[in-house]
FIKOLZA-1660 file (N, C-alpha, C; in steps of 0.1 Angstrom, whole numbers, plus 5000, padded with zeros to 4 digits):
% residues 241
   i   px   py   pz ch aa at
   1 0656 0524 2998  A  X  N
   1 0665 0535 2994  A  X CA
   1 0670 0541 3007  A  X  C
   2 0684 0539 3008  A  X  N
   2 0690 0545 3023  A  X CA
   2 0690 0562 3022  A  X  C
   3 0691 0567 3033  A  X  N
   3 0692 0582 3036  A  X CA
   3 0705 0585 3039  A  X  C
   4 0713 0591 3029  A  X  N
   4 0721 0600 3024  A  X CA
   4 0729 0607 3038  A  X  C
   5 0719 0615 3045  A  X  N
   5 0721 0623 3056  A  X CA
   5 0724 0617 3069  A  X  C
   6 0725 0600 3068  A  X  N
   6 0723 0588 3084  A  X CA
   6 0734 0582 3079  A  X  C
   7 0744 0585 3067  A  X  N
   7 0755 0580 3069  A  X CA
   7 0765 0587 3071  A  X  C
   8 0777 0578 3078  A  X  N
   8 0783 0593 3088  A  X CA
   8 0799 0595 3077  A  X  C
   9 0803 0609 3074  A  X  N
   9 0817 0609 3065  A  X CA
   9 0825 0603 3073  A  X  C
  10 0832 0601 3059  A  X  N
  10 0845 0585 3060  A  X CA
  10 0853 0599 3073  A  X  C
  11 0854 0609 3072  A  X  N
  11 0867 0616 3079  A  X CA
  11 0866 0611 3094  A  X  C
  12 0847 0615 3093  A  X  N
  12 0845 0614 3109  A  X CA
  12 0848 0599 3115  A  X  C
  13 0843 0592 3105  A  X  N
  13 0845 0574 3109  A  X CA
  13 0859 0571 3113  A  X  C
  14 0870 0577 3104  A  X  N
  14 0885 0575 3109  A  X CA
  14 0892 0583 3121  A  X  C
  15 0885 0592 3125  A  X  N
  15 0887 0602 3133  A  X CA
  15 0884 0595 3144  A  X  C
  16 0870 0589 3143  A  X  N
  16 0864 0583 3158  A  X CA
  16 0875 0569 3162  A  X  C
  17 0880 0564 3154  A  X  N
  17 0885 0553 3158  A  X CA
  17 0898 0555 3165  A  X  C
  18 0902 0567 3162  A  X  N
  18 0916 0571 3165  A  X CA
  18 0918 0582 3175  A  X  C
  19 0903 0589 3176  A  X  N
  19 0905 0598 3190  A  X CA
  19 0894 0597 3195  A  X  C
  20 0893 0601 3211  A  X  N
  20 0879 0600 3220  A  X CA
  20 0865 0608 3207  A  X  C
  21 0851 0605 3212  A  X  N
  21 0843 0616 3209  A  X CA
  21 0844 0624 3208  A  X  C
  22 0842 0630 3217  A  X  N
  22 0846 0648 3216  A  X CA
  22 0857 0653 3206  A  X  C
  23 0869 0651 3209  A  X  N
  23 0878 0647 3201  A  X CA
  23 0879 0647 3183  A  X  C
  24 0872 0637 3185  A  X  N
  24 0871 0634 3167  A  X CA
  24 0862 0646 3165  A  X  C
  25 0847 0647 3170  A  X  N
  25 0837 0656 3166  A  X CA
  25 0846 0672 3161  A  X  C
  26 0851 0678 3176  A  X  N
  26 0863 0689 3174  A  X CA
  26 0876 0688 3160  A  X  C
  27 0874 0682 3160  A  X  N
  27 0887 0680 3146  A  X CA
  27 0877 0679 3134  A  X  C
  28 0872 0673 3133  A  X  N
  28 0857 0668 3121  A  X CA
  28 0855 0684 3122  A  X  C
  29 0852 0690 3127  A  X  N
  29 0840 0703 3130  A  X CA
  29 0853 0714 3121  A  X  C
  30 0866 0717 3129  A  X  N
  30 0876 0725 3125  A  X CA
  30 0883 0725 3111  A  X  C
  31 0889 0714 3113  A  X  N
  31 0899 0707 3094  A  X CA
  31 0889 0701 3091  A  X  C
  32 0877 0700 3086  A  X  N
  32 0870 0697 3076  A  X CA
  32 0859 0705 3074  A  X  C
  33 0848 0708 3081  A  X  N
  33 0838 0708 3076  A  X CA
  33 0839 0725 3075  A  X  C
  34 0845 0731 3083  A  X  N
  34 0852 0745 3083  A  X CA
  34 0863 0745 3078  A  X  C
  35 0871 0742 3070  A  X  N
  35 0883 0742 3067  A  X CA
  35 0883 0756 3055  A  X  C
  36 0890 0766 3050  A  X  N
  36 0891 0776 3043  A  X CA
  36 0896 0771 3026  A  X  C
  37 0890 0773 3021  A  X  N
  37 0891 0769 3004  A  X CA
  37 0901 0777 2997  A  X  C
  38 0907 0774 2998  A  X  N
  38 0922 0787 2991  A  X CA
  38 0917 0785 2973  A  X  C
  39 0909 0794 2964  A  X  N
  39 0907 0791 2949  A  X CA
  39 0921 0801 2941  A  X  C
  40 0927 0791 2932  A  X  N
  40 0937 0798 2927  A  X CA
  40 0931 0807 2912  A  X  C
  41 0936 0821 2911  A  X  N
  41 0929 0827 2900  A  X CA
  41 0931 0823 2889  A  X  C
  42 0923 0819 2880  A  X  N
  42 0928 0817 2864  A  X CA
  42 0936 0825 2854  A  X  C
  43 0938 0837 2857  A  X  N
  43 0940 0848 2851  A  X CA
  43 0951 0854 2858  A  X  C
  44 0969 0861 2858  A  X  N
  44 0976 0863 2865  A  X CA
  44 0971 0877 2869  A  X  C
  45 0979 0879 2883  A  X  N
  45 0972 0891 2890  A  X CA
  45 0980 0903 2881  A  X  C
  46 0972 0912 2880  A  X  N
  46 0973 0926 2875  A  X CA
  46 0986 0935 2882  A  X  C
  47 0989 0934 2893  A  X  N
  47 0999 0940 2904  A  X CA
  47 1011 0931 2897  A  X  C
  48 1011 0922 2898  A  X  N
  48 1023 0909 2895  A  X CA
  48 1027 0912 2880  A  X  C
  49 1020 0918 2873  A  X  N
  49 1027 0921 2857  A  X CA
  49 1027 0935 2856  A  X  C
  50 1022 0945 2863  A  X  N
  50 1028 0957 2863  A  X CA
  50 1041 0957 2867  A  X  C
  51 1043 0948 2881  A  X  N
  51 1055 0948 2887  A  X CA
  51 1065 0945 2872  A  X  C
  52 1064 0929 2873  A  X  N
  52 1073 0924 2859  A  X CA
  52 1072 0936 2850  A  X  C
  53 1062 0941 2843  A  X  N
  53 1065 0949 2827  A  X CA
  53 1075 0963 2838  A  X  C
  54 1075 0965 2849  A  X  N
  54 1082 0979 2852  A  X CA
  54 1103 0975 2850  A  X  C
  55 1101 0962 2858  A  X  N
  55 1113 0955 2858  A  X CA
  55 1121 0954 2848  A  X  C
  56 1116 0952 2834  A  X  N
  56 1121 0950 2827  A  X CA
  56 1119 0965 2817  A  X  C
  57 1112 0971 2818  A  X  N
  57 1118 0983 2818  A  X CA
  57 1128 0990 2819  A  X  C
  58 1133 0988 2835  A  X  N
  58 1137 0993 2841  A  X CA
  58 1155 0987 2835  A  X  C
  59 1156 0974 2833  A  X  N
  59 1164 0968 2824  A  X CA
  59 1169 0970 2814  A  X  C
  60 1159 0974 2806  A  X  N
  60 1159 0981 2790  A  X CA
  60 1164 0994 2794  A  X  C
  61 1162 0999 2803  A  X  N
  61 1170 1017 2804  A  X CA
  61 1183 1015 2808  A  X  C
  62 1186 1004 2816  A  X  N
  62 1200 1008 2823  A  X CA
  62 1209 1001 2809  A  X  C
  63 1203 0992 2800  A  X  N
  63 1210 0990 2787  A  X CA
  63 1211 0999 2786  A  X  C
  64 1200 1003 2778  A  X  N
  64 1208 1016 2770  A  X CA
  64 1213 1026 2772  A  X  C
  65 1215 1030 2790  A  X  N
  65 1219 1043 2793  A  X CA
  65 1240 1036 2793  A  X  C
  66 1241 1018 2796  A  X  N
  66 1253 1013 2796  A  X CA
  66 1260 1017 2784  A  X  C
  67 1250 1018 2770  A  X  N
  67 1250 1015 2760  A  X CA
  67 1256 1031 2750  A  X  C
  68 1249 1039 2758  A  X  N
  68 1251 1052 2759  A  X CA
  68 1269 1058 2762  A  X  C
  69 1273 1052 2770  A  X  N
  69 1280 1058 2780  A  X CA
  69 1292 1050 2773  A  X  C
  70 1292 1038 2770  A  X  N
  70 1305 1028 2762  A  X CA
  70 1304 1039 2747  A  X  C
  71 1324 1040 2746  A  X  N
  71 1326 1045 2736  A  X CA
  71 1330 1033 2726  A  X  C
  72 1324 1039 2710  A  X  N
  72 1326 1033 2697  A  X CA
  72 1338 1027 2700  A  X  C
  73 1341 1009 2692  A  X  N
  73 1353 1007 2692  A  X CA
  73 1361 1011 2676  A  X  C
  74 1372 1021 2681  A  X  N
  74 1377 1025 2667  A  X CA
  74 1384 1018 2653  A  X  C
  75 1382 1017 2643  A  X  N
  75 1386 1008 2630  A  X CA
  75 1399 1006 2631  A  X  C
  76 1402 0994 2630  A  X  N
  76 1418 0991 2628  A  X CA
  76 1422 0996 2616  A  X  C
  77 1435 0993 2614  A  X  N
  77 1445 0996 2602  A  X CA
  77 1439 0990 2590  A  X  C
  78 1438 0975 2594  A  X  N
  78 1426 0968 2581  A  X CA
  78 1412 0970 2578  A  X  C
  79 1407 0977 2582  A  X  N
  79 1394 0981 2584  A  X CA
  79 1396 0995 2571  A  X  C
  80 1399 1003 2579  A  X  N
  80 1402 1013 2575  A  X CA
  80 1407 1014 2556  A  X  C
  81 1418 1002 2556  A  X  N
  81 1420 1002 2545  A  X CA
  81 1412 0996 2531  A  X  C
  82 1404 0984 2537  A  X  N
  82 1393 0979 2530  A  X CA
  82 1380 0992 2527  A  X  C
  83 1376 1000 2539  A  X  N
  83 1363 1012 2531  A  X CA
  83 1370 1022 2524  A  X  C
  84 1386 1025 2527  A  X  N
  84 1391 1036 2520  A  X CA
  84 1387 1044 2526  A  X  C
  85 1396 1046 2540  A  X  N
  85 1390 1060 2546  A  X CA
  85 1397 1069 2543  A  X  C
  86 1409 1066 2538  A  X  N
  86 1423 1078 2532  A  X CA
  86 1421 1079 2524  A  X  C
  87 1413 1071 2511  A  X  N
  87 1417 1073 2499  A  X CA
  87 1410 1088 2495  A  X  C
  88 1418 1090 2483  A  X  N
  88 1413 1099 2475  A  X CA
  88 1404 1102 2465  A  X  C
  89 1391 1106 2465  A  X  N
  89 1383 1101 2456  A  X CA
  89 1386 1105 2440  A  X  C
  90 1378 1097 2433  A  X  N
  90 1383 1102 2417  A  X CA
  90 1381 1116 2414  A  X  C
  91 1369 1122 2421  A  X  N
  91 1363 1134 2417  A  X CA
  91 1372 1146 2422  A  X  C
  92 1380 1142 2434  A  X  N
  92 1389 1152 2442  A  X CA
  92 1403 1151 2435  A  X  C
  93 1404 1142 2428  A  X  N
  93 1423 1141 2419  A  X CA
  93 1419 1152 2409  A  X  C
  94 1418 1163 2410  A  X  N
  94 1420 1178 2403  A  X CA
  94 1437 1186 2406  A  X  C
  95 1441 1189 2396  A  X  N
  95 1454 1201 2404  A  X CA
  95 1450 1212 2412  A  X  C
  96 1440 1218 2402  A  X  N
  96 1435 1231 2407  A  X CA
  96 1426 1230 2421  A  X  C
  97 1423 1219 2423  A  X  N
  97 1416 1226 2439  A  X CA
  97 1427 1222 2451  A  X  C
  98 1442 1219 2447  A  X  N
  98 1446 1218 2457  A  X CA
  98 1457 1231 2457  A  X  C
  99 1453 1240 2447  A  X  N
  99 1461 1254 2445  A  X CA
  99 1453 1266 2457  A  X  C
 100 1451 1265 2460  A  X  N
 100 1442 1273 2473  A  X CA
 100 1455 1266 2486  A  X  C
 101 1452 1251 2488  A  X  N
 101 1462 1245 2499  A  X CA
 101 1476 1248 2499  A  X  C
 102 1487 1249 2487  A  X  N
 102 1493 1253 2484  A  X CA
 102 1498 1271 2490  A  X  C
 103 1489 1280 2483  A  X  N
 103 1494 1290 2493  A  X CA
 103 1488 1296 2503  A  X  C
 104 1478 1285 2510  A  X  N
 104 1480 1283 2529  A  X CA
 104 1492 1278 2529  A  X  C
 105 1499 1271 2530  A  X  N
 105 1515 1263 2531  A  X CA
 105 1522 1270 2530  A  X  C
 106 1523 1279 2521  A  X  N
 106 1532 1293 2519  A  X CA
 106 1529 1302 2527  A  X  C
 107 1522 1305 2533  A  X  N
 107 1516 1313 2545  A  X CA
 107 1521 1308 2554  A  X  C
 108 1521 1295 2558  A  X  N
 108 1525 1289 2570  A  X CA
 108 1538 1289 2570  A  X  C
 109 1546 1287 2559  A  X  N
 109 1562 1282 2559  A  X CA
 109 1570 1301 2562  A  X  C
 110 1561 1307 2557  A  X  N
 110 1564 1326 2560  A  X CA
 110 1569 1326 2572  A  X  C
 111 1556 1323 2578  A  X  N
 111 1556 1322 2596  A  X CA
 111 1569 1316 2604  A  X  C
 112 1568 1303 2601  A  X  N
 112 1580 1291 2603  A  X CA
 112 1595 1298 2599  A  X  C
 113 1597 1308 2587  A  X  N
 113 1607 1306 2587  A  X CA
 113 1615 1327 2592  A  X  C
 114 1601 1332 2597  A  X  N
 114 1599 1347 2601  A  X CA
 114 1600 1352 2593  A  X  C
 115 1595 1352 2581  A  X  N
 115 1589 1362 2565  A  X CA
 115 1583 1368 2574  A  X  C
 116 1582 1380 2572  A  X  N
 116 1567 1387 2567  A  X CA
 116 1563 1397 2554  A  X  C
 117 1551 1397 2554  A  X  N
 117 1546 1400 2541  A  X CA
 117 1548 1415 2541  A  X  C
 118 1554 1425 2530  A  X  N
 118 1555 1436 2537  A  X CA
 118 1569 1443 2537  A  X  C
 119 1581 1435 2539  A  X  N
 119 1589 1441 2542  A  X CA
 119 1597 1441 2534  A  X  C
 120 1606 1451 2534  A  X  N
 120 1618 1450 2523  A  X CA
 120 1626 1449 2524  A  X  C
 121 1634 1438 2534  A  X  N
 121 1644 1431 2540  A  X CA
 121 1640 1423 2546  A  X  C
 122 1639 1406 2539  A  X  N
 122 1640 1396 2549  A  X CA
 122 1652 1390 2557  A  X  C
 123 1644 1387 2566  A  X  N
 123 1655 1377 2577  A  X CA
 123 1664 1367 2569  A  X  C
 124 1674 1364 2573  A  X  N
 124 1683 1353 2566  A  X CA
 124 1675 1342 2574  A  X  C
 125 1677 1329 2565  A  X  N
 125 1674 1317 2569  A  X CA
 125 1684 1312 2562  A  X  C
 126 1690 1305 2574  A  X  N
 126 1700 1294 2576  A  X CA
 126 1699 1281 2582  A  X  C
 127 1705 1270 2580  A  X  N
 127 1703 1257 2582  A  X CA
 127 1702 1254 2598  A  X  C
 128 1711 1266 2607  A  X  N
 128 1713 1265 2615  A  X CA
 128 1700 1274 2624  A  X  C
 129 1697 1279 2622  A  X  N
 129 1685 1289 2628  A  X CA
 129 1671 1283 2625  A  X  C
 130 1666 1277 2612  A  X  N
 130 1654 1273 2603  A  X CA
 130 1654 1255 2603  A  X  C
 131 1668 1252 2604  A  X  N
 131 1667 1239 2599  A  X CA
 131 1657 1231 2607  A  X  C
 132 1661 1228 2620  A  X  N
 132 1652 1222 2627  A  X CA
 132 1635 1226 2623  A  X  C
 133 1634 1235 2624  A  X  N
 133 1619 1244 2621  A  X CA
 133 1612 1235 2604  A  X  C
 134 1618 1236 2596  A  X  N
 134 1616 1228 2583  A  X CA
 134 1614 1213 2588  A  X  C
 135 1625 1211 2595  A  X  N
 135 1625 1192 2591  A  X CA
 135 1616 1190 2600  A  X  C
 136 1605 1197 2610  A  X  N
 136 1598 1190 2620  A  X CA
 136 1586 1199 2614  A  X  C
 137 1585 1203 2601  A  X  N
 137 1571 1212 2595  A  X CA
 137 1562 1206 2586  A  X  C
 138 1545 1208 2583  A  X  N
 138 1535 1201 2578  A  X CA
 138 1541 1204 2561  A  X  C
 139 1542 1192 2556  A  X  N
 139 1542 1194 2538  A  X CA
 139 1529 1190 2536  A  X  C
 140 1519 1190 2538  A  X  N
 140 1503 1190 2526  A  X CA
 140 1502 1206 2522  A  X  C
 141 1506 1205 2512  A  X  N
 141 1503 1215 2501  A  X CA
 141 1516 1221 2497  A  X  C
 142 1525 1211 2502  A  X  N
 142 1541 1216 2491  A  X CA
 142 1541 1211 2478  A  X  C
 143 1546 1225 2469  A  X  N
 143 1550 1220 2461  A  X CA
 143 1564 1214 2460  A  X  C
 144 1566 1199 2451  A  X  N
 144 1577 1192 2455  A  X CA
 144 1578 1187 2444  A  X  C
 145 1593 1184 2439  A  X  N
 145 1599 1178 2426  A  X CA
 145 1608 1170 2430  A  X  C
 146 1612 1155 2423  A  X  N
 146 1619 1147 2425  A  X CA
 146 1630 1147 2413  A  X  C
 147 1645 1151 2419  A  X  N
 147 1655 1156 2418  A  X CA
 147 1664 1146 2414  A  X  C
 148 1665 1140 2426  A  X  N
 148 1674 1124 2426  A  X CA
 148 1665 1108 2434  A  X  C
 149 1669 1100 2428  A  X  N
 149 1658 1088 2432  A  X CA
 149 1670 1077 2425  A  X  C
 150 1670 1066 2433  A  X  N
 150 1672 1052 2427  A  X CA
 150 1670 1048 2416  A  X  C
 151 1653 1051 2417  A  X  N
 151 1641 1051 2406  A  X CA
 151 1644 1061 2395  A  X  C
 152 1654 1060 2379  A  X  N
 152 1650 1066 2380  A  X CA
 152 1640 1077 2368  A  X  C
 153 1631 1063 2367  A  X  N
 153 1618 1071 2364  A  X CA
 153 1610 1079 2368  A  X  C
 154 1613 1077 2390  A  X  N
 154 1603 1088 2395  A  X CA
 154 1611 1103 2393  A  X  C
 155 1627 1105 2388  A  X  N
 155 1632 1122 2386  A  X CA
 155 1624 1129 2377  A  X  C
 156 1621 1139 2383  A  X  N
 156 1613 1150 2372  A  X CA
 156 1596 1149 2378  A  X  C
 157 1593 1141 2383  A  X  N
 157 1579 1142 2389  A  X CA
 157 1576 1151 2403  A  X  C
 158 1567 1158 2394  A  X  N
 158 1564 1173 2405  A  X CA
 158 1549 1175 2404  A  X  C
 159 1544 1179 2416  A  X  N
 159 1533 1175 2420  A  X CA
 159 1529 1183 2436  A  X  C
 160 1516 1189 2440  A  X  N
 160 1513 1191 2453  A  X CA
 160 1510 1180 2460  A  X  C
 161 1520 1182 2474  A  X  N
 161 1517 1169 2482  A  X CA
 161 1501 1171 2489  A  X  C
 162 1493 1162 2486  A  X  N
 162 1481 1161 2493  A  X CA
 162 1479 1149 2505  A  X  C
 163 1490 1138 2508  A  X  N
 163 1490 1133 2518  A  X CA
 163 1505 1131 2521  A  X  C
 164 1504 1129 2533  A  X  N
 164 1522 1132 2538  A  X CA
 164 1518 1119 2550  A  X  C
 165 1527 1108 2542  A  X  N
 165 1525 1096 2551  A  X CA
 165 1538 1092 2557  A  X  C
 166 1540 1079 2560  A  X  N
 166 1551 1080 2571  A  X CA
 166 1564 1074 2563  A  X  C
 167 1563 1067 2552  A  X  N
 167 1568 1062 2542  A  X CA
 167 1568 1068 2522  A  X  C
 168 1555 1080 2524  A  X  N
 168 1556 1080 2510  A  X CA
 168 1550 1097 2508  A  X  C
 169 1552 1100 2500  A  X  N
 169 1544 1116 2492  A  X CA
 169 1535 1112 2484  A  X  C
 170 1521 1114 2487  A  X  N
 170 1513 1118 2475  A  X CA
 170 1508 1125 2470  A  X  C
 171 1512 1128 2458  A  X  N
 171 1513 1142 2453  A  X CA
 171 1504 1140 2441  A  X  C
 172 1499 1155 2436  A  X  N
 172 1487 1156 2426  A  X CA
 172 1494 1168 2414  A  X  C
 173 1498 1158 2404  A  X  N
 173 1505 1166 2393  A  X CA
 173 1496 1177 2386  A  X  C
 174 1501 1186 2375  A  X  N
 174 1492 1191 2368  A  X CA
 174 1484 1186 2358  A  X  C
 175 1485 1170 2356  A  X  N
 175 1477 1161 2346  A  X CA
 175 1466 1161 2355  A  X  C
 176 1464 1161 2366  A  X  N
 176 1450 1153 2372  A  X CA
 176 1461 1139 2379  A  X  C
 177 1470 1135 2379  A  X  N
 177 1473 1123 2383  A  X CA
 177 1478 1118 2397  A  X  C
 178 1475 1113 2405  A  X  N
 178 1478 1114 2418  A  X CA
 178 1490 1098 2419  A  X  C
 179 1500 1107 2424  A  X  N
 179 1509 1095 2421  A  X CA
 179 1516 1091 2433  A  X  C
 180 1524 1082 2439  A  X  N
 180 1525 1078 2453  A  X CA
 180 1541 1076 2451  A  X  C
 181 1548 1087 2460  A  X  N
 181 1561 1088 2456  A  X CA
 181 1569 1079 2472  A  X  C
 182 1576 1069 2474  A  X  N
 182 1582 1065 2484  A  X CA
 182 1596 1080 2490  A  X  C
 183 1592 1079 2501  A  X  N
 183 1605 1089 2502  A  X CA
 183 1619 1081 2504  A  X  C
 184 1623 1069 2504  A  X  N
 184 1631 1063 2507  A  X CA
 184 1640 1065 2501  A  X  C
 185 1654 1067 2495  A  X  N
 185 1662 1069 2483  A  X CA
 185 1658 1075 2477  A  X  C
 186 1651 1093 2481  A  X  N
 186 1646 1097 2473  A  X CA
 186 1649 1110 2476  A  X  C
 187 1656 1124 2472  A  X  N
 187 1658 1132 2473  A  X CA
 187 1643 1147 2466  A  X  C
 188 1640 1155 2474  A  X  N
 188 1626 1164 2471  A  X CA
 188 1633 1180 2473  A  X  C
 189 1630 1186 2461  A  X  N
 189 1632 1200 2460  A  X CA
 189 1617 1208 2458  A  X  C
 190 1619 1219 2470  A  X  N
 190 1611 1225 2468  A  X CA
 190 1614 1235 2468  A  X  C
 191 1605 1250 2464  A  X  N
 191 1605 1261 2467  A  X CA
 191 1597 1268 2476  A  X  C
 192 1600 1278 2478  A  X  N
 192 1593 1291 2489  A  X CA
 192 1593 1305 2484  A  X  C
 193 1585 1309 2478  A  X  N
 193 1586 1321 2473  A  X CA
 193 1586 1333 2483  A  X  C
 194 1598 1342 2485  A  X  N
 194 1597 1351 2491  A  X CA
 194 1583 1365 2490  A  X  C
 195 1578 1370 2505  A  X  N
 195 1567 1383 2503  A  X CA
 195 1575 1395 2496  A  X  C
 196 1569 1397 2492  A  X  N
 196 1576 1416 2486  A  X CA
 196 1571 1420 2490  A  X  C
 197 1585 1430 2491  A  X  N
 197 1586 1444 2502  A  X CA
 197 1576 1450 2493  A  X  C
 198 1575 1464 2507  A  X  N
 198 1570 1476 2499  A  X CA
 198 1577 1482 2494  A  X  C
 199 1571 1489 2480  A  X  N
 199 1585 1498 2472  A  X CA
 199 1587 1505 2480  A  X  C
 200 1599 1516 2479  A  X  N
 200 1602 1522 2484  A  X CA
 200 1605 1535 2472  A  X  C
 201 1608 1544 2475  A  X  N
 201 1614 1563 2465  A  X CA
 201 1623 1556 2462  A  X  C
 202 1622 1552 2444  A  X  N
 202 1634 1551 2434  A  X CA
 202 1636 1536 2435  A  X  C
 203 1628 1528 2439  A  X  N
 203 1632 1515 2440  A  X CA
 203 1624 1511 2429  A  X  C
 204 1634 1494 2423  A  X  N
 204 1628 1492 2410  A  X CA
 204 1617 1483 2415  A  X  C
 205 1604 1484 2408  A  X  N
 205 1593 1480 2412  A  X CA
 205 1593 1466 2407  A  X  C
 206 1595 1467 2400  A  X  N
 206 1595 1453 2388  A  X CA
 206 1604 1438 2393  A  X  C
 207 1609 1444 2399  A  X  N
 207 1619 1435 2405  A  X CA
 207 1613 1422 2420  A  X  C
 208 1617 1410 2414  A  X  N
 208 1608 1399 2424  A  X CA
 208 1617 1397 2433  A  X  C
 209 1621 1394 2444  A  X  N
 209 1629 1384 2450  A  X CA
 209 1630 1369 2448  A  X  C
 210 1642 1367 2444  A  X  N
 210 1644 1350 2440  A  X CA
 210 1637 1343 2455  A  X  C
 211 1628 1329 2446  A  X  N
 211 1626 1319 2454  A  X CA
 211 1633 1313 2466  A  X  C
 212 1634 1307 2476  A  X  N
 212 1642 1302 2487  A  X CA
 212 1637 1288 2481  A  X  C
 213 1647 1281 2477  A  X  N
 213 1653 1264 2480  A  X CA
 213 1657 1257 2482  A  X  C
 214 1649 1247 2487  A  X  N
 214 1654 1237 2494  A  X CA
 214 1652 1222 2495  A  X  C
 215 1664 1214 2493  A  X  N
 215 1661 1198 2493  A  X CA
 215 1659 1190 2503  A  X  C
 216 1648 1182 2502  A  X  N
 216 1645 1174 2511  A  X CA
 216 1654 1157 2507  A  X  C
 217 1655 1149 2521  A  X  N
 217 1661 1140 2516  A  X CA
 217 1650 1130 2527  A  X  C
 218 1645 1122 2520  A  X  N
 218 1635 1114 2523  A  X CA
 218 1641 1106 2532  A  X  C
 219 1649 1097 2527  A  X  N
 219 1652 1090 2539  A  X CA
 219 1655 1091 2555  A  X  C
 220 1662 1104 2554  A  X  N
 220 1660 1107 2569  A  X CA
 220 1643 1117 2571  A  X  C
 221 1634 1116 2563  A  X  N
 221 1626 1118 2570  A  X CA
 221 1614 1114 2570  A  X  C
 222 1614 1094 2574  A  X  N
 222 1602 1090 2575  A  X CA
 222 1598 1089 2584  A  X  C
 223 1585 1098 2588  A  X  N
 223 1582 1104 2599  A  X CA
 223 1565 1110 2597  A  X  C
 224 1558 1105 2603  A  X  N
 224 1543 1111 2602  A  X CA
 224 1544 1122 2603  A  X  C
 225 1535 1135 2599  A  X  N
 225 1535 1146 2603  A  X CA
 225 1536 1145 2615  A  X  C
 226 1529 1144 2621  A  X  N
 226 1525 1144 2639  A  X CA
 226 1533 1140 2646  A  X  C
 227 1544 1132 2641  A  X  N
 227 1553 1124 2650  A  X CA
 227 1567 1140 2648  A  X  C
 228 1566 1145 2638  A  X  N
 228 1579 1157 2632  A  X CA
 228 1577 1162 2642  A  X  C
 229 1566 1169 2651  A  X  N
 229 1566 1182 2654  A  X CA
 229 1572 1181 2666  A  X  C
 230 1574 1167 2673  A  X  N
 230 1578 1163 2684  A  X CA
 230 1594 1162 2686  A  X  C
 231 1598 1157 2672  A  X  N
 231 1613 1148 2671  A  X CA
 231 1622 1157 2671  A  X  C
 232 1637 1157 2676  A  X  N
 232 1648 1162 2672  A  X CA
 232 1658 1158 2660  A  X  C
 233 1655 1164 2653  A  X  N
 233 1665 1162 2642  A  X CA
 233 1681 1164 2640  A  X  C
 234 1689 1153 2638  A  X  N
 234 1706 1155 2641  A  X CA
 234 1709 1155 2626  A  X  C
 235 1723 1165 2623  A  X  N
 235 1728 1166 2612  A  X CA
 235 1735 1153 2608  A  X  C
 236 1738 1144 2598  A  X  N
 236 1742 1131 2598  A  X CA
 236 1748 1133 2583  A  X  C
 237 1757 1124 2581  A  X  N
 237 1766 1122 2572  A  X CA
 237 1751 1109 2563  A  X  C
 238 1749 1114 2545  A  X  N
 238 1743 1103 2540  A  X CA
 238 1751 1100 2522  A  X  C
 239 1750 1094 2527  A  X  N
 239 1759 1082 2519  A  X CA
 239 1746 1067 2513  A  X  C
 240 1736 1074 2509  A  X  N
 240 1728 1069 2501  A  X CA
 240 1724 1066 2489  A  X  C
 241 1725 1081 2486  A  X  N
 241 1722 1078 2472  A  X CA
 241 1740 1086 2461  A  X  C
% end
């Protein structure tokens, strides 16, 4: 049985052949028998996934602070018209709760046309002083009656305007019926009921001041609200209807 310890490593054997004594022994002695064992851990280092989990953290905030700061993109025209963001619900097609809107409008048109409530001489309004003021003014909550029309089954339909679109009136009759009037070839009379004065010594109390009326002519005014308050309006020859 040979001795284990009297046979020399293969390293040193290939070493000796290729460098002096000394030489090989010094190399043998350094890169091998001293050489440093680098062991890799089984388990990843604790530092190295703190780092990672902070990283990605840090990712996840600047999302959502990106995410934060980007504004909603707003519904198109088709969008809008598929959930029914205008529409009118069934429960809101009432007459009566649009009679409160009604005389806010009459409040407003007071103002517009320099009424005031109170006095026992109003100002004249004329086409020339008021007109522009009217044709560039909000109609949600006029009352409005169709006069003359193409159509003409829509004459005689009267109704509070509850949307004022750029093409049409829709107005809410005293049936409950919300009906969608084109302004196109379509002539609109409304009224404005004057404030009353204060009586005065010997004045007849009883006595109202006639209504202020006035016809709208649709065609010249398809025009969003929003877009009126901007526009100038020219007197024109119509030959429409």
């Amino acid at each position: 049985m040979t001795d284990s310890s009297s046979t020399p490593h293969i390293a040193h054997t290939l070493l000796s052949r290729a460098h002096p004594p000394s030489t090989a022994d010094t190399i043998f002695t350094t890169k091998v028998l001293h050489r440093p064992l680098h062991l890799r851990p089984t388990s990843p280092d604790p530092t190295s996934q703190d780092a990672r989990a902070q990283r990605r953290l840090l990712r996840l905030r600047k999302t959502a602070h990106k995410a934060r700061k980007q504004k909603p993109r707003p519904l198109s025209a088709k969008e809008k018209r598929v959930l029914g963001v205008h529409d009118i619900p069934a429960c809101a097609r009432k007459y009566d709760l649009y009679v409160p809107l009604h005389k806010l409008w009459v409040g407003y048109m007071w103002e517009i046309l320099g009424l005031k409530e109170g006095e026992t001489n109003g100002g004249y309004v004329t086409a020339q002083g008021q007109g522009a003021k009217l044709a560039s003014a909000d109609f949600h909550g006029a009352e409005v009656q169709v006069v003359r029309s193409r159509c003409v089954g829509r004459v005689g339909c009267q109704g509070t305007v509850v949307k004022d679109t750029k093409f049409t009136f829709e107005v809410m009759t005293k049936k409950n019926e919300l009906k969608t009037i084109p302004k196109e070839y379509t002539v609109f009379r409304f009224e404005i009921p004057q404030p009353q004065g204060e009586p005065s010594d010997g004045a007849d109390t009883g006595k109202k001041p006639a209504n202020l009326v006035f016809e709208l002519h649709g065609s010249q005014f398809m025009n969003r609200a929003t877009d009126r308050a901007t526009k100038k309006f020219k007197q024109r020859n119509l030959s429409d209807l």
